[in-house]
C-alpha positions as a Markdown table, in Angstrom:
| # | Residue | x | y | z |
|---|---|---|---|---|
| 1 | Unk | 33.2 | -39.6 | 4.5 |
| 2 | Unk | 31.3 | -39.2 | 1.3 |
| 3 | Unk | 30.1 | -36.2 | 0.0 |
| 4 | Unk | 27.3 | -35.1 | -2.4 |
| 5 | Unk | 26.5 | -32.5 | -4.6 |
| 6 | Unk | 23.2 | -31.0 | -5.5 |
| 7 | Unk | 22.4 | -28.2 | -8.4 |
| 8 | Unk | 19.9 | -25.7 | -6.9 |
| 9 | Unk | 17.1 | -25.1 | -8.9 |
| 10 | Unk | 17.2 | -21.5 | -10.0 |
| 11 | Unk | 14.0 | -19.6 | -8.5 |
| 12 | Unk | 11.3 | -18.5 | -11.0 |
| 13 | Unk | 10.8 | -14.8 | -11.2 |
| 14 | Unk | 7.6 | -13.5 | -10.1 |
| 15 | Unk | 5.9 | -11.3 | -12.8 |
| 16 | Unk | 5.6 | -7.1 | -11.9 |
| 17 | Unk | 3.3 | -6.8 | -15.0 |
| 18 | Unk | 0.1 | -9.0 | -14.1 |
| 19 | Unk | -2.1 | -6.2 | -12.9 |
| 20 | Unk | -2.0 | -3.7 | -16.2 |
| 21 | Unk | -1.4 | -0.3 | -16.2 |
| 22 | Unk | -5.0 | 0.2 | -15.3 |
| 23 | Unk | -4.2 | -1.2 | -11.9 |
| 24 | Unk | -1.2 | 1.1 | -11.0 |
| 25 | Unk | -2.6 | 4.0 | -12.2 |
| 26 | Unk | -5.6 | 3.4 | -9.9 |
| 27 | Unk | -3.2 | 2.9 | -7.2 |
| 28 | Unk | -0.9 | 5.6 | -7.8 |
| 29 | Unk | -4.4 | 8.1 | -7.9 |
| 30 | Unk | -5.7 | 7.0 | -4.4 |
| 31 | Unk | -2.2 | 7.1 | -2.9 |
| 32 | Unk | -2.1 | 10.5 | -3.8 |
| 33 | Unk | -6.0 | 11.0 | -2.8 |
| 34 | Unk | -4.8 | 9.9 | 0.8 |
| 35 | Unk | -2.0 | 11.8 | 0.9 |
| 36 | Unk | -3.6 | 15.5 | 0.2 |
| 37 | Unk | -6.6 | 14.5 | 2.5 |
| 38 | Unk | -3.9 | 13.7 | 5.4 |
| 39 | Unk | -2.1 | 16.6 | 4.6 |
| 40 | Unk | -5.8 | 19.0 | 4.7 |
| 41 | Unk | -6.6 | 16.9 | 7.8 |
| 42 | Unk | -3.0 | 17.9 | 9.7 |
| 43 | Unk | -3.8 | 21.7 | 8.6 |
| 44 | Unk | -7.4 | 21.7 | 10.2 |
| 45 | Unk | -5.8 | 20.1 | 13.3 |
| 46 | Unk | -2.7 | 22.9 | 13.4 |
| 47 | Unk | -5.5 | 25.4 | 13.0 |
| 48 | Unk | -7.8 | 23.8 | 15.7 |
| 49 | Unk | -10.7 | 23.3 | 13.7 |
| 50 | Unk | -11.1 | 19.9 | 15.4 |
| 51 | Unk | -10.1 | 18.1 | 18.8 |
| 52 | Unk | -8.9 | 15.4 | 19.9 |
| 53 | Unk | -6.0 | 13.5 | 18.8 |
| 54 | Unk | -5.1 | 13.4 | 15.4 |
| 55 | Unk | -2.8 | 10.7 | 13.9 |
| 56 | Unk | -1.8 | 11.3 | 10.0 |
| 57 | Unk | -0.6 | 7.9 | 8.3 |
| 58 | Unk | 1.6 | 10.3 | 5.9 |
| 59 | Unk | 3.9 | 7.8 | 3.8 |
| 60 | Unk | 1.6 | 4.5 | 4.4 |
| 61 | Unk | -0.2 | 5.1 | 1.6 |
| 62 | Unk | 0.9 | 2.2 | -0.2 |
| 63 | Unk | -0.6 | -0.2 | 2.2 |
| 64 | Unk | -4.2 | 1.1 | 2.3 |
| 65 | Unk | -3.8 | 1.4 | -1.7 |
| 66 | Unk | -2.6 | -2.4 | -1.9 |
| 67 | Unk | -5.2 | -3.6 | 0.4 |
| 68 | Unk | -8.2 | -2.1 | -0.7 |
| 69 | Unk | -7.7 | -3.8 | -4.1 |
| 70 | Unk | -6.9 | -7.7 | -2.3 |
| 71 | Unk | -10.1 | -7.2 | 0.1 |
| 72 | Unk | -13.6 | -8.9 | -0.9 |
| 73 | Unk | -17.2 | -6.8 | 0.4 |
| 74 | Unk | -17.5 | -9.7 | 2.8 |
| 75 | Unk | -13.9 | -8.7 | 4.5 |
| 76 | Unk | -14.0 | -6.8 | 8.1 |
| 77 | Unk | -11.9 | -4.2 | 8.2 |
């Protein structure tokens, strides 16, 4: 039985600085935007200063941040 050998290609490393400071420092003041308006919102709802149900998204921040920069005016969200 014959055997072969095969080199693997090493994998290209994708670049963390494409987007520029600009860009994280945007996201980094919207996460924290989202954060203290969740946090206000969970203190009104403690308080009962609104009803219904109340779901924070404390610690997803990250996602909304990410994806409000990828989506185009023409996207439904």
């Amino acid at each position: 039985m014959s055997t072969t050998t095969s080199k693997k290609q090493p994998k290209k490393q994708a670049k963390a600085d494409t987007l520029g400071k600009e860009t994280y420092l945007r996201w980094y003041k919207d996460m924290l935007l989202m954060r203290r308006f969740e946090e206000k919102c969970g203190m009104l709802y403690t308080m009962q200063k609104f009803g219904g149900f109340c779901h924070l998204y404390i610690g997803q921040e990250a996602i909304l941040a990410g994806m409000v920069t990828a989506i185009r005016p023409t996207d439904r969200v």
